[in-house]
N, C-alpha and C positions, 0 to 999 in steps of 0.2 A: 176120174170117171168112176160113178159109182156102181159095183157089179153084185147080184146077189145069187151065191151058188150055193147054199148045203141050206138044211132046216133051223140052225140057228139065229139064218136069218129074220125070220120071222120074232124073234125077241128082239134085234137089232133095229126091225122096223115096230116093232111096239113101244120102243123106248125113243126113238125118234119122233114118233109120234107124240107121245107123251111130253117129248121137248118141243114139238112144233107148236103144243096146243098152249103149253106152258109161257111162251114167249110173246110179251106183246112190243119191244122195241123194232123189234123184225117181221116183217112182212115175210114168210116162210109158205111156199105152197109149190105146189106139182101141175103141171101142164102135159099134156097127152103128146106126142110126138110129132102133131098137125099144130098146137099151139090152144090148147082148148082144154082154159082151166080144170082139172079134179080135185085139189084138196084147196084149204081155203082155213088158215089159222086166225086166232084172234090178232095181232099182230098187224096181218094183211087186213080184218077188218077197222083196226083202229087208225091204219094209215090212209089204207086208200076212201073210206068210209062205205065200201058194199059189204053186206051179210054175207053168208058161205049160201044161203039158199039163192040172193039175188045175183049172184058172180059167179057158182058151180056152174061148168057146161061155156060161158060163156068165153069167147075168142079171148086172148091176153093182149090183143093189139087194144081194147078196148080200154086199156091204162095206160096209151099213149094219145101224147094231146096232137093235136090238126097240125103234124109242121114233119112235111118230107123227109129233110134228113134225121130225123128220129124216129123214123120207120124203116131208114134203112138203116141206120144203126141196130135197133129190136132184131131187124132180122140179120144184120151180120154176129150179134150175139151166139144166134141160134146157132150158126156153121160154123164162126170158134169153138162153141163147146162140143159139138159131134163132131170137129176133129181133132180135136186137143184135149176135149175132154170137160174143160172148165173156160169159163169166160169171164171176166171183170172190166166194167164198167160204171163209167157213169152219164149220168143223162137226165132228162127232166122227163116227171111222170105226172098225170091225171087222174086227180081224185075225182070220187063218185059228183061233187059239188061243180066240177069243171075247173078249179083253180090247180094250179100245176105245184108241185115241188122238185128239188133237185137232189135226185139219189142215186146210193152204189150198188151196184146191181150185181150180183156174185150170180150166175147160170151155170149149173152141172148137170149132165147126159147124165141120163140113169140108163144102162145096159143091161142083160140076164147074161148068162151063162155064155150064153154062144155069141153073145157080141151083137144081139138084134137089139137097135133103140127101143127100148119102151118108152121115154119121153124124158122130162126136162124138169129138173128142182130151181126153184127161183129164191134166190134171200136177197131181201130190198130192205135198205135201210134209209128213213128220211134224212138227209144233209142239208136239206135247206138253212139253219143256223150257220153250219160250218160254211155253205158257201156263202153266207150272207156276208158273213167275216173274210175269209177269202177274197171276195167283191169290194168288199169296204177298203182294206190292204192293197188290192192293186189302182181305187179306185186314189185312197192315200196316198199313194207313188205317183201317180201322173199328174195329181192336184201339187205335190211336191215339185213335179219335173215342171209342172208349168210354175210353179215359183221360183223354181231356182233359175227356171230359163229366161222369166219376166225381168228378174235385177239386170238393172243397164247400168248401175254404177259401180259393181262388184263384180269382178270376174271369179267365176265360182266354177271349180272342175275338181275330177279324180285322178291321182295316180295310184299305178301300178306302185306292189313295196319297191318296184325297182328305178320309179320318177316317171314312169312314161304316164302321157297324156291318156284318160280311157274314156272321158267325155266332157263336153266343152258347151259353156252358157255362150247367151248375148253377149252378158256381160265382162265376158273374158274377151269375146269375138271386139266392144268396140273400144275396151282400153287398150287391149293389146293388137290389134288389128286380124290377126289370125282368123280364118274359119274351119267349122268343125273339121272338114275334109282335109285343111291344108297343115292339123297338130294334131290331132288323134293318131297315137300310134310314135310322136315324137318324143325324145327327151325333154323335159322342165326346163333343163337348165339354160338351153337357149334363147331364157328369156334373160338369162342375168347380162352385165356389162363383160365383155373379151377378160376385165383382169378379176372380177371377182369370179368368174368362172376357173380362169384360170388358178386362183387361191384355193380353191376347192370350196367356195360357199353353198352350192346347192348340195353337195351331199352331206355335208356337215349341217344343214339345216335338216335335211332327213332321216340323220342318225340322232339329233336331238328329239326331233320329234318322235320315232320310234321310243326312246330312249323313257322320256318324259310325260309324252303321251301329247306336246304341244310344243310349236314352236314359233315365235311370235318378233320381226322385225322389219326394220324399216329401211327402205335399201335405195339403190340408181337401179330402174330396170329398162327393158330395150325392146322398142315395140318393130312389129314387121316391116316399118318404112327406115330403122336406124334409129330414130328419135329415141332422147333418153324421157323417165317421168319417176316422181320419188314414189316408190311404193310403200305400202302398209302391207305387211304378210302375215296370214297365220297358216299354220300348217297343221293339220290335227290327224292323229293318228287313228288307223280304223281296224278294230281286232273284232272276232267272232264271239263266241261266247268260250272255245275253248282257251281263248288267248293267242288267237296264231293271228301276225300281221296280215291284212289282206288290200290293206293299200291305205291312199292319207287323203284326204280330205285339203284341199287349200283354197284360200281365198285370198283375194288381192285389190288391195283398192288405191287407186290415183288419188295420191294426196297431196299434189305439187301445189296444187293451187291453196289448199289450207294451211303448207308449211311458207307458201311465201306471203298468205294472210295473216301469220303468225308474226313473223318476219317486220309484215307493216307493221302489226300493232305493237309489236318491241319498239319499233322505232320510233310509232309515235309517242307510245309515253314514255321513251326519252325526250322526245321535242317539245313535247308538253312539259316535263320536270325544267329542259332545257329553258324554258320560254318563262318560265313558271320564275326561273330562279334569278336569270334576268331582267324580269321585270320589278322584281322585288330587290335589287342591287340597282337599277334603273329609279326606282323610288328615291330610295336610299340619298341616291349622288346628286338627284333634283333638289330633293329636300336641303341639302347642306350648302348646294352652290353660290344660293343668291347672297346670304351673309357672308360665304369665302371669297367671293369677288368682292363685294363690299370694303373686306379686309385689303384685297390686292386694290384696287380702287385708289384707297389712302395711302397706302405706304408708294404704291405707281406715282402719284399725283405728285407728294411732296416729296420725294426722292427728283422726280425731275423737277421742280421749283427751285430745288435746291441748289442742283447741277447746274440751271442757268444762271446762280448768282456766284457760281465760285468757279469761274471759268477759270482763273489763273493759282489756283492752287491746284496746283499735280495729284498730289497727296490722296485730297479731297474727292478730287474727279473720278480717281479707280476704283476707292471705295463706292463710291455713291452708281458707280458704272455697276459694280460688281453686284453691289444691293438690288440694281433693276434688273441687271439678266437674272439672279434668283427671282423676282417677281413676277419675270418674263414666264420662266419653267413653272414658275407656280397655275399661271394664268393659261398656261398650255396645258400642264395635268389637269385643272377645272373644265376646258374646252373639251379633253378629254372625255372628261366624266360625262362631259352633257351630253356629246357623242356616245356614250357608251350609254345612254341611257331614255337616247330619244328624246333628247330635249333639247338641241340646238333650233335654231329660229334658221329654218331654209328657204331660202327665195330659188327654188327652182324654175327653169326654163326648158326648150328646145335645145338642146345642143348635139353637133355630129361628134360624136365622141374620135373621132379618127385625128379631126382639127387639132382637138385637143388632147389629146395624147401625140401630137407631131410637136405641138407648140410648145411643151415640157419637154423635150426629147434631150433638148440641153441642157438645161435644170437638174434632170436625172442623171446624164453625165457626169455631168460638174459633182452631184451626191455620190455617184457611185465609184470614181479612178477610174484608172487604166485599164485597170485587171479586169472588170468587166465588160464583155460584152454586149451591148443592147442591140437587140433585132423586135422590129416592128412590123403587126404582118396586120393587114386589114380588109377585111373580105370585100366584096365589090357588093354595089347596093347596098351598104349600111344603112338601118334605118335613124332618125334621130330617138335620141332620150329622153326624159323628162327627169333633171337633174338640177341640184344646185351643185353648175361647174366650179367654183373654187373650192368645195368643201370637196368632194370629187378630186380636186388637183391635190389635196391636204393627203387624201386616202391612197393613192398614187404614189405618192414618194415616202408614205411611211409603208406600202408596202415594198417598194423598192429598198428602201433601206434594210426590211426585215431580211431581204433574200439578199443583200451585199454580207451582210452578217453571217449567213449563210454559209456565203462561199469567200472562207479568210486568204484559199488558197486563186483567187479569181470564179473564171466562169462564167454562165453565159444568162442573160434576161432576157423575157421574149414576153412580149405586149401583145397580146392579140385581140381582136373585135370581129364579132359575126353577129349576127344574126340568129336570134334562138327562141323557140316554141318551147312553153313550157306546159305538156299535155295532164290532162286528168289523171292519170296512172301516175306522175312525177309528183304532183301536188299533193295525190292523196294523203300521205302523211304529214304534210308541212300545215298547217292550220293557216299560218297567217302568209301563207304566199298563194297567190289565185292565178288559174292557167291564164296563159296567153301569151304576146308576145312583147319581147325583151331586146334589150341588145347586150349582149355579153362580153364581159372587161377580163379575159383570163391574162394574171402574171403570176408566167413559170421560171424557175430557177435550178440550175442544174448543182443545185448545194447538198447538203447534209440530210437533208428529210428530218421526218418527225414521227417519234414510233406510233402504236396506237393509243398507249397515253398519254401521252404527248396533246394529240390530235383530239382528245376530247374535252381537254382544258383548252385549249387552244383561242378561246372567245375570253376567256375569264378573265374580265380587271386584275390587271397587279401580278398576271401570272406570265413568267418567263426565265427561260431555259439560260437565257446570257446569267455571266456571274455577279455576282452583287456590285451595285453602281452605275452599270452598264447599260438599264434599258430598265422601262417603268412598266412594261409589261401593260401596255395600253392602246399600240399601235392598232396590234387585230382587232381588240375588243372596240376602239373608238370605230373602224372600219364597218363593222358587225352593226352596229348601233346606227350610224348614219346610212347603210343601205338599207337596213328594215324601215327605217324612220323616212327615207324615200321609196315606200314601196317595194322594194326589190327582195334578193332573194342572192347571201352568199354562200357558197361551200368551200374545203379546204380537201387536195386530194392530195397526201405525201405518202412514201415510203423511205425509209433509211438507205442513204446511201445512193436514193436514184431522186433528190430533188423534192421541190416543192411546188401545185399551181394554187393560185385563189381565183375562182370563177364567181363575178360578179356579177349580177341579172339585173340591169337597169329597166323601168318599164319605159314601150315604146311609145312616145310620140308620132300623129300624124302633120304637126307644126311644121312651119319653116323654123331652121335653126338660125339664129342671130349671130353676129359676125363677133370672133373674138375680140376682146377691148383689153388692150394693155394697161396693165397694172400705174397706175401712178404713182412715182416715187420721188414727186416734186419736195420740198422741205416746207416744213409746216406752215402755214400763212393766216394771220390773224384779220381781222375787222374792225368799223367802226358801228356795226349794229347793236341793238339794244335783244338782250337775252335775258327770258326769265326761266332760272334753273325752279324745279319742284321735286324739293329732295326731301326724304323725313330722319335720315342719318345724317346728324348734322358736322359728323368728321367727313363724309362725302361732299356733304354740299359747302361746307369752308375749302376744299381741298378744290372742287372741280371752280367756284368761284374767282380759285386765285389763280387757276390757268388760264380761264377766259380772260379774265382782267391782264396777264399777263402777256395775251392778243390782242390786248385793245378793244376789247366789246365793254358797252355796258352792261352791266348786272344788275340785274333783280330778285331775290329769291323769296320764295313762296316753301312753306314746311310741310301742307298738305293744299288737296285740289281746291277747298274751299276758298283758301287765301290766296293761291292763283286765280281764281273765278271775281275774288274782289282786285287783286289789283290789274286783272284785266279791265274790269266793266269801271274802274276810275279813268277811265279816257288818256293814263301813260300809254305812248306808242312802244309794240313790243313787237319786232320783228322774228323773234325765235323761241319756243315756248321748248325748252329743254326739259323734260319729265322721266323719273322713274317707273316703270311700268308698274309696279307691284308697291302700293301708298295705303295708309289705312283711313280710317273713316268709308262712310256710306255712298259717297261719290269716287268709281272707280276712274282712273286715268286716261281710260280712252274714251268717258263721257266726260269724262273735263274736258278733253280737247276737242270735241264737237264743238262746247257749248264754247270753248276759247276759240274755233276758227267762227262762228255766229257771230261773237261779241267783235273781231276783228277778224274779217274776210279773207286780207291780205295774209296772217299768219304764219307761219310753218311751223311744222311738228315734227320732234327729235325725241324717239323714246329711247331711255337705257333701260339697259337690267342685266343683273347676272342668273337671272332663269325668268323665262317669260312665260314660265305656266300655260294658260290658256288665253292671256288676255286681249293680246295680239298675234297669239299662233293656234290655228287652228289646222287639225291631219298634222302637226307636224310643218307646216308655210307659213311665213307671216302673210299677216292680211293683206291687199292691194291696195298701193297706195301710202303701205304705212313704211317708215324709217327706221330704224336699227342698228344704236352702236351699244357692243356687246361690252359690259364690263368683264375685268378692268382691260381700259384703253390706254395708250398712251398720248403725250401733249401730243405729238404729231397725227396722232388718227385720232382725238378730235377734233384736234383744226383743219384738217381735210373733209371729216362727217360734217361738222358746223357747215364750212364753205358749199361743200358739195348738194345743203338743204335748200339754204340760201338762193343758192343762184340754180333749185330744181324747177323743171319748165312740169312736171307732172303736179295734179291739185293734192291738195293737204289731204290728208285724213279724212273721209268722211265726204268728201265734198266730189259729186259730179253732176254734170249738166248736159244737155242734148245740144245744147250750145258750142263750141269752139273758143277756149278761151282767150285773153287778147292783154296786154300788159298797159292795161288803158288807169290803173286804180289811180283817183284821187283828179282826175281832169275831167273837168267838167263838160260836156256837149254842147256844141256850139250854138244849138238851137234848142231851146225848153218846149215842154212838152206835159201835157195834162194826163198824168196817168191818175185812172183811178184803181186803187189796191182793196182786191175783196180777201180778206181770209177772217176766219173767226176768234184764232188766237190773239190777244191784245200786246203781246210783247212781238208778235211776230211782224203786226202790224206799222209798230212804232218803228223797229229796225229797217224794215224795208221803206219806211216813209224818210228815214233819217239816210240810208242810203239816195234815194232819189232826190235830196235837197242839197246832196253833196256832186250831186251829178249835173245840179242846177235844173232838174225838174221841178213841176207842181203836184206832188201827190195829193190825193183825197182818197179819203179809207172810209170802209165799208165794213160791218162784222157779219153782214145777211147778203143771200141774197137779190133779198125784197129793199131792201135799202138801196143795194148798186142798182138797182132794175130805177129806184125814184130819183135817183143822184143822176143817171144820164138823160132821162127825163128833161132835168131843169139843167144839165150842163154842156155845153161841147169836149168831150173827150175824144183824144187820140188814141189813149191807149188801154187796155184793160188787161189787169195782170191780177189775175185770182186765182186761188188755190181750188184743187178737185174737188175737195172735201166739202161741203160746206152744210150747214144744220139745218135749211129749208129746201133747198135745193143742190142738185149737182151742179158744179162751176160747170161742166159742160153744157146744161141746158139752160143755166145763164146766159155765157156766152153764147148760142143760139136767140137768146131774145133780143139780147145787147145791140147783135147785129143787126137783127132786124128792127130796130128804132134807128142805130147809127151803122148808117152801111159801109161807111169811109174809118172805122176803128179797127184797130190790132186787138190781137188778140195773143197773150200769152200766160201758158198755165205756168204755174210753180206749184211744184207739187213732189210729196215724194215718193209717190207713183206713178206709174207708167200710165198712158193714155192709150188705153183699149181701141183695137185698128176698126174703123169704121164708124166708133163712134160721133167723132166729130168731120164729115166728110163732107158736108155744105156750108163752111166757111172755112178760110184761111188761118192758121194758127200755128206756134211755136210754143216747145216746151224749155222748161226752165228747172232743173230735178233740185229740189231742196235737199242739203242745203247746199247755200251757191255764193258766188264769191261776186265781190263788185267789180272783177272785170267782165266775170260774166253778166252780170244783170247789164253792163252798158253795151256789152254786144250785142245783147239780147235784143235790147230798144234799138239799137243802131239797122238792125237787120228786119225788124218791124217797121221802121220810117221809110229806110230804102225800099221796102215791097210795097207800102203806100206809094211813093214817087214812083 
């Protein structure tokens, strides 16, 4: 309170004055005790913009802008200072222009002597700057607070230096599940797991971070339903400006899903290296097998030639015994190899795996003694597989043997079959295996286990743990190779000491499964048929020559397809066209034997080979319809393969028909018959003319159309047998006119396409699928005459 009592006052207020006029950042002036301005500084005219003449006299409520409570503020000002003496505030004021600013507004009672108000000193200073910044800063903070509360993936909060919770995001609230109300005010640490809390991890991560100024790890944390998730933590410490702790900063992010995307992608490119490495080992063993059978072939061949001439020396007999079971092992490490390498030729089918895993049950016995156990469990509703069962039966008892091995002290084997989905999330990593459904071969063995390196060699040719002599270290790896090469998908799950299983994933079949067919173990049986071998190893083809003839077949042999192709088409009758799969020159061996079942209808076809590439296996299947004996054979499994062609009711190679075939070849019909034969090819024409003269028909050939159209014109025909194809017209709209001149004629295509449904629906007609055999073309006429009559 400002009071003036003696005459020196008066210098006090001339030097005041003198400051008040002096001052222009401060609005400095005097108001009357009613509120009605009398002094009026440069200061106050440069802030508020009135002159001292335009603003003397005048009320000081007139430098407050239109807004109630800043009126009652001005006037609670005034009764701070007249009883306190002095007043400080701030508030917003109105310049002469009408636009407002925000100032501090310092008010002092001026008193005399006796304590009467003489009125009121005002110092206003503009702060508009400082509140702008002030404004901007809290405006900073809540643009903050809504970013920090926006993150939904990051749980972002404050502790106290002591851990406690002092505010809590979204994003804390939806990894952790917690809200604000239910851990402001908690301990941290209850987010950690019971035993690292128990360790003392969360204050040891708060004394680093103190410490370091950061604390940064990846942990098991525990959200408020129990569930654990891997977290990413950083912990940052939060100091003032003098240095004194005042709390940390943390942040926390759910990284389960990134470290078990890590996880996938470690494993996949192991699977990829894995697959990577296999296939190039898989090359490797293709590429060398077909000359190493070639090798076993010969030495197979004449070792048993041999054997059957020296029946009565002893001597003779062991050795030359002993010479074939080495051939035999040899011939089995190669079978191996192609197994191991996706290269065996599989005829797979339907099969219920349950059947045939009962049907072996003895077999595996018999392999495994006494000391083991075997228990078989098979879940209900087995679906069938799509498998080639003997190679399959192969796979079975070399892993059975691996797990007798196993267990030297006995123990127990257990075969299982279920039913198994193999989902999106499973396959993701596995490239070459696709979800769906499977049926699964798990055999477990209560043996020795395999550590975990052990288990990642475990596929690898040549690689095994038995001691040297003992095992060719091929069994898994051939296993490995013939489940991928059907489709499937295997794994190995062992530990030491507790056992070993292999889980097998066959794909499912919707087929009926076919009834199991016992192995034939008759003794070899020769012939009196004529057989042409087409061999270009001419130590094969002396060797396989002298087996046949040693069954009594006749022989013929051809070096490559072209010389088979001639001494077919010289009219020698050849009942078994024996061929190498893999021949060189321009004409491949499964177009030779086309054109050999063409040239001779009757024929059958027998390919070897010790690796069939592509040329009759295709996925991995041979083709349908084709035959297969795998070098090296021995005398008795060719003369069963021979036999077994010979007397096959299925058609050759190449060859099917819409027809029903009939064992009519070379007998002629009893009643002749005018066929006229339309096709444009002129060798196609001659054959089939030379078939129906052997059938005792009248053929007449046509290469048009337009030709058949004038041919039945000027003749009576019964029969018309045209190809689809033809260069002026479609054989089907032939046949359409054909009919309509002769309305009593058959009508049968040959062709080696299919007859489009509806195209031919206003006449009767029969198809014939080139190429076709002469007992089909005589069923063919046989079942044409019948539907005339």
């Amino acid at each position: 309170m400002s009071r003036i009592e003696n005459a020196d006052s008066r210098d006090v207020e001339h030097w005041a004055t003198l400051w008040a006029a002096s001052v222009t950042e401060f609005a400095v002036f005097a108001l009357t005790s009613d509120g009605f301005i009398s002094t009026w500084n440069p200061g106050a005219a440069a802030i508020y913009g009135y002159t001292s003449d335009a603003i003397i006299g005048k009320h000081a409520s007139i430098l407050l802008p239109d807004d109630p409570h800043e009126r009652e503020a001005f006037e609670s000002e005034f009764h701070r200072a007249h009883e306190k003496g002095s007043s400080v505030a701030e508030g917003w004021r109105k310049r002469k222009d009408g636009s407002v600013f925000w100032a501090s507004i310092v008010t002092t009672a001026l008193m005399d002597a006796n304590g009467t108000l003489l009125g009121f000193a005002k110092l206003v200073r503009d702060e508009s700057e400082k509140q702008k910044a002030h404004e901007a800063v809290i405006e900073s903070e809540r643009r903050f607070r809504l970013l920090v509360d926006g993150v939904s993936d990051h749980a972002i909060f404050m502790l106290s230096p002591d851990g406690l919770v002092t505010n809590w995001n979204n994003g804390a609230r939806r990894i952790k599940g917690y809200t604000a109300q239910e851990i402001i005010g908690s301990h941290f640490s209850r987010f950690y797991t019971p035993e690292d809390a128990a360790a003392g991890l969360p204050q040891r991560a708060l004394e680093i971070a103190a410490r370091d100024g950061r604390f940064e790890s990846e942990g098991w944390r525990v959200r408020r339903d129990g569930t654990r998730f891997v977290a990413h933590v950083v912990v940052d410490a939060i100091r003032d400006n003098s240095g004194t702790l005042l709390g940390f900063a943390k942040i926390t992010q759910d990284v389960t899903e990134k470290r078990e995307a890590d996880k996938l992608l470690e494993r996949t490119r192991a699977e990829l290296f894995q697959a990577q490495k296999m296939e190039a080992i898989g090359k490797l063993t293709g590429g060398v097998a077909h000359d190493f059978n070639n090798v076993l072939q010969v030495l197979s061949g004449n070792l048993e030639l041999l054997q059957s001439r020296c029946g009565r020396d002893q001597w003779t007999m062991e050795r030359l015994g002993n010479a074939i079971e080495a051939v035999e092992r040899g011939a089995t490490l190669a079978s191996q190899l192609l197994a191991f390498g996706r290269r065996q030729a599989l005829r797979p089918e339907a099969v219920n795996l349950g059947v045939m895993v009962r049907a072996t049950d003895d077999l595996l016995r018999r392999a495994l003694g006494e000391t083991i156990e075997v228990e078989t469990v098979v879940a209900g509703g087995l679906w069938n597989a799509f498998v080639d069962v003997h190679q399959l039966e192969n796979v079975l008892l070399n892993l059975a043997i691996n797990a007798r091995d196993a267990m030297p002290e006995g123990g127990k084997l257990t075969l299982e079959l279920a039913n198994a989905m193999l989902d999106d999330s499973y396959v993701r990593s596995l490239s070459d295996v696709p979800a769906g459904q499977y049926v699964m071969l798990a055999v477990t063995d209560s043996g020795t286990g395999m550590s975990t390196d052990v288990l990642e060699k475990a596929f690898d040719p040549f690689f095994t743990t038995k001691p040297e002599g003992q095992g060719t270290g091929l069994g898994l790896s051939m296993a490995y190779g013939f489940v991928k090469q059907s489709g499937g998908h295997i794994r190995i799950y062992s530990e030491l000491g507790h056992g070993t299983t292999v889980r097998i994933y066959l794909p499912r079949t919707a087929s009926e499964a076919r009834e199991m067919v016992t192995r034939h173990n008759a003794p070899a049986a020769g012939g009196s048929e004529t057989v042409l071998i087409v061999e270009d190893d001419t130590r094969v083809q002396k060797t396989v020559i002298a087996m046949l003839t040693d069954l009594g077949y006749n022989v013929l042999k051809a070096d490559n397809p072209d010389q088979a192709i001639a001494v077919l088409s010289s009219g020698v009758h050849v009942d078994l066209l024996f061929t190498d799969v893999v021949m060189p020159g321009t004409l491949k061996s499964t177009e030779m034997a086309r054109s050999a079942v063409q040239i001779q209808p009757h024929l059958r076809v027998l390919f070897t080979s010790g690796y069939t590439q592509n040329a009759i296996v295709h996925g991995g299947r041979l083709d349908p319809s084709v035959e297969l004996l795998s070098k090296p054979y021995s005398r008795k499994e060719l003369a069963y393969k021979v036999r077994l062609v010979l007397g096959h009711e299925e058609q050759p190679l190449g060859v099917a028909a819409d027809v029903n075939s009939a064992n009519t070849s070379g007998i002629a019909e009893s009643v002749s018959h005018r066929v006229l034969v339309v096709d444009d090819d002129g060798p196609t024409r001659d054959a089939v003319s030379e078939l129906l003269r052997m059938l005792g028909h009248r053929p007449t050939v046509a290469a048009t159309a337009q030709a058949a159209i004038a041919a039945v014109a000027d003749a009576p025909f019964s029969t018309l047998l045209a190809d689809v194809n033809l260069p002026d017209m479609s054989g089907i709209e032939l046949a359409r006119r054909v009919a309509l001149l002769r309305k009593d004629i058959s009508v049968i295509f040959a062709s080696g396409d299919s007859i489009p449904d509806g195209e031919a629906s206003d006449f009767h007609w029969q198809a014939l699928r080139k190429p076709y055999t002469l007992d089909q073309l005589q069923l063919a006429l046989r079942k044409a005459h019948e539907n005339d009559a």
